[in-house]
C-alpha positions in Angstrom: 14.5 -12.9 6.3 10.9 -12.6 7.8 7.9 -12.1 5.9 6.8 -8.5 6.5 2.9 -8.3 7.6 1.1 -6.3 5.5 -1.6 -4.0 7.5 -5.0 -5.5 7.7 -7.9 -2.9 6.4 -10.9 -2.7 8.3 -13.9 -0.5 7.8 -12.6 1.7 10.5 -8.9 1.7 9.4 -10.0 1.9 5.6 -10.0 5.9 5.6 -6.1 6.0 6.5 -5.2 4.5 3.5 -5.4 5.6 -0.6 -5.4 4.1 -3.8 -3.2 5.0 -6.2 -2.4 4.3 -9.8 1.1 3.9 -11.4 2.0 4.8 -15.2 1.7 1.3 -16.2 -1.8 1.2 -14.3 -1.4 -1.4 -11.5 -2.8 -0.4 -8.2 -1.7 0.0 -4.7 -3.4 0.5 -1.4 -0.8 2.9 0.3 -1.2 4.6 3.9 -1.4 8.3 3.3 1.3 8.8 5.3 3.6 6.7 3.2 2.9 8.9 0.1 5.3 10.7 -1.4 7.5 11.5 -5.0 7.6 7.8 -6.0 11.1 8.6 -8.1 12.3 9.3 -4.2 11.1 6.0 -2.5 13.3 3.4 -1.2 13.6 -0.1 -1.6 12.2 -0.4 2.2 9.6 2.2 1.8 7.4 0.0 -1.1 7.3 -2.8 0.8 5.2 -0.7 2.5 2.6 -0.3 -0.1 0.2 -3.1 -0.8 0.0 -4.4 -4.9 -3.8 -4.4 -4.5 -7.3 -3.7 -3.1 -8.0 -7.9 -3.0 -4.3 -8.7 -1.6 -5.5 -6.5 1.2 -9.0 -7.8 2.2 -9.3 -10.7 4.3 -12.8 -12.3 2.9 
């Protein structure tokens, strides 16, 4: 199976996307788009979501 790309954020791409906070408090850069009622998520739709704000940025 092939490694899904994770978007790249930019300073112009960095106002499409949200952080956001589960219960247990780790973090996740999500596009506003994909937000929705996490207990209705699928398996496909977090792969979508980025674990965190340095995962994200390329340095």
């Amino acid at each position: 199976m092939a490694e899904e790309k994770k978007p790249e954020i930019t300073e112009s791409t960095a106002t499409q996307f949200v952080l956001v906070k589960d219960k247990s408090g780790k973090e996740f850069v999500c596009p506003i788009n994909a937000l929705k009622d996490a207990s209705k998520l699928s398996e496909e739709e977090r792969k979508k979501c980025i674990e965190n704000v340095e995962g994200a940025i390329e340095g």
